[in-house]
N, C-alpha and C positions, 0 to 999 in steps of 0.2 A: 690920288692926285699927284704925290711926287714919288712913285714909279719913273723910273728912265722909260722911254719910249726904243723897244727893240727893233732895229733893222733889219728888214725881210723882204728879201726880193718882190717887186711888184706884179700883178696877175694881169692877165689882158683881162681889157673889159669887154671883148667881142663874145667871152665863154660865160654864156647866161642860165647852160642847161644844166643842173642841179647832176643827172645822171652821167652827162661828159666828166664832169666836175669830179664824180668819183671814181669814176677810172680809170683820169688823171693819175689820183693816187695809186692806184694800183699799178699805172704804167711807170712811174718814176721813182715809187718806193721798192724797198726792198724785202724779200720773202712775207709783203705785206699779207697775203689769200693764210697763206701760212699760219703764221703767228696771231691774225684774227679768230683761226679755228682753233689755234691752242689757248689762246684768251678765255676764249668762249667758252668751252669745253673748262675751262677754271671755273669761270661762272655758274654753268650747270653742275659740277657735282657738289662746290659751293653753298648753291642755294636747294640742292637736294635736300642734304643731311643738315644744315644747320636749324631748320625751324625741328626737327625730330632731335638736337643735341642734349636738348631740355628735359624733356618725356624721356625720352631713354636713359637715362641719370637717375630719374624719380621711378617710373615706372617700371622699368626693367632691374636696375641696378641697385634700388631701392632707396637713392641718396638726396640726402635731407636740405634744409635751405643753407647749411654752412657749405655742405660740398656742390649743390649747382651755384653758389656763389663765390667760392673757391674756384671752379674752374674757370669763368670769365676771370678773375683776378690773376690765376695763374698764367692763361694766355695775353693781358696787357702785358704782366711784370715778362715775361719772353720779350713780347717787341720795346716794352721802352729799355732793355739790357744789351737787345742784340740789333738792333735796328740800326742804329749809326756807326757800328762797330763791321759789323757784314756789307753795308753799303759803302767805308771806306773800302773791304775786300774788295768788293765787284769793282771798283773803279781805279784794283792796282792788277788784278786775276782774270776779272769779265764775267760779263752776266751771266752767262749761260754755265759757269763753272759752280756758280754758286746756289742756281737751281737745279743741277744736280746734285749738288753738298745737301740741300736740305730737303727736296723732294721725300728718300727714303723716311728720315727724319719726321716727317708730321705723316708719312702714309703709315710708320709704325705706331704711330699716336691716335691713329684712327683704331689700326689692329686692338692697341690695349685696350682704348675704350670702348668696343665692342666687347672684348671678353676681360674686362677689368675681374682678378676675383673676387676683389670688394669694392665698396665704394670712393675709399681715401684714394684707391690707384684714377680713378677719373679725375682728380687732382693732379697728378702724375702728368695723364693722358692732356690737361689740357697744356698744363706749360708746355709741352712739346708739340700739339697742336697750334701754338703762337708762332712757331717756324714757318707755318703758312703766310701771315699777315709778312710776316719778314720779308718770305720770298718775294710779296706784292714790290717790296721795295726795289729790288731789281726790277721786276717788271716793266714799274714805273719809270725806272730811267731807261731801259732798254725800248718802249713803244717808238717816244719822239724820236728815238732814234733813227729808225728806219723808213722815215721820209724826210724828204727836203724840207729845208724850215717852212715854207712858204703854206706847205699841204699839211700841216697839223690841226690844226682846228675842222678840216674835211676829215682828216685821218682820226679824230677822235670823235667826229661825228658817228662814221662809220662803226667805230668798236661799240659807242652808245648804243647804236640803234642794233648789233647781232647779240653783246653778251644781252640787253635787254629781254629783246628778244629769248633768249637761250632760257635765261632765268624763270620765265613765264610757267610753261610746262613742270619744269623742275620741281618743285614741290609737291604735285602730285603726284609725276611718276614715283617720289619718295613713298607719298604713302602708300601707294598701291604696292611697292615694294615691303615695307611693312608690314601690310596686311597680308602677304600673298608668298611671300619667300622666307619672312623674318624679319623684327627690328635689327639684328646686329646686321644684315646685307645693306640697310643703308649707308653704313659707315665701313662694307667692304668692297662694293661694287665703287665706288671713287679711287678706291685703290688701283684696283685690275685700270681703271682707266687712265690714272696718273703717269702706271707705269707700262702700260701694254700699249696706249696710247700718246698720252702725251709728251713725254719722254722720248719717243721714235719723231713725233713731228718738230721739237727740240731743235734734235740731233739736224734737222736737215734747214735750218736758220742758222746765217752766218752771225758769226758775232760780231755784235755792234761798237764794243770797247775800241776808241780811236780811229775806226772806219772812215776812210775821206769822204 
């Protein structure tokens, strides 16, 4: 209740059609098509490998309840360390500089934990898997950015309803990955995509730091 109330340009009330309404967004934001497919594409390799991070620790890797509890612990202690410390970065360097600083970063955290030679190294693997969550930090400030104040609540409707979307699938194509290539490809096919993929769609998103 004692939030300030934020000023944001007014909408016509002539525009009732929920579908104009979102292509709106799309007409006045910027490399909005873009950065939703790279969102997304977060989301999906995301929710591939993470319900298998578990199982492949125990099952594969052989590690016991101190190291699958280690590695959640280790990727908190990454973001509450580097969280407010990278997010001052992004907003003296730019978003986009800082997802590439740390992209490499947790795609080699996947590599280790795939082929950890023991199990203490998934310990390892997760703190530097926390880089991920980090990067979300950038994200986060970079989405609003890339539309007019007014189209945010449509613009984050939009991302709701494709990473959702995106997420759906994901977990199965994981297992069948699994059962049919291998468990460590769950945690290398994210990879090829991070950077064969997502990385090139990046590159072609202006950066939002200070953008009029």
């Amino acid at each position: 209740m004692k939030l300030t109330e934020v000023a944001r340009p007014g909408l016509e009330a002539k525009k009732t059609n929920p579908l104009e309404g979102f292509r709106e967004v799309f007409r006045q934001g910027t490399a909005t098509k873009r950065w939703l497919l790279f969102i997304s594409l977060n989301m999906f390799t995301g929710s591939m490998l993470i319900p298998f991070r578990y199982p492949f620790a125990y099952e594969v890797k052989g590690g016991g309840p101190f190291i699958i509890g280690g590695i959640t612990t280790a990727m908190i202690l990454t973001e509450a360390l580097f969280a407010a410390p990278i997010g001052r970065l992004a907003d003296r360097i730019g978003r986009k500089k800082i997802y590439y600083m740390l992209t490499p970063i947790y795609c080699f955290a996947y590599l280790l934990f795939a082929f950890a030679p023991s199990p203490e190294w998934l310990i390892v693997a997760g703190f530097l898997m926390g880089f991920r969550m980090v990067a979300g930090v950038t994200g986060s400030a970079m989405t609003p950015e890339l539309v007019p104040k007014q189209f945010i609540g449509r613009w984050r409707g939009i991302i709701g309803l494709c990473t959702g979307l995106m997420t759906i699938p994901a977990p199965i194509i994981g297992g069948l990955v699994w059962e049919h290539l291998g468990p460590e490809w769950v945690f290398i096919i994210p990879v090829f995509i991070d950077i064969l993929v997502r990385l090139p769609i990046l590159s072609t998103v202006p950066e939002t730091l200070n953008r009029k």
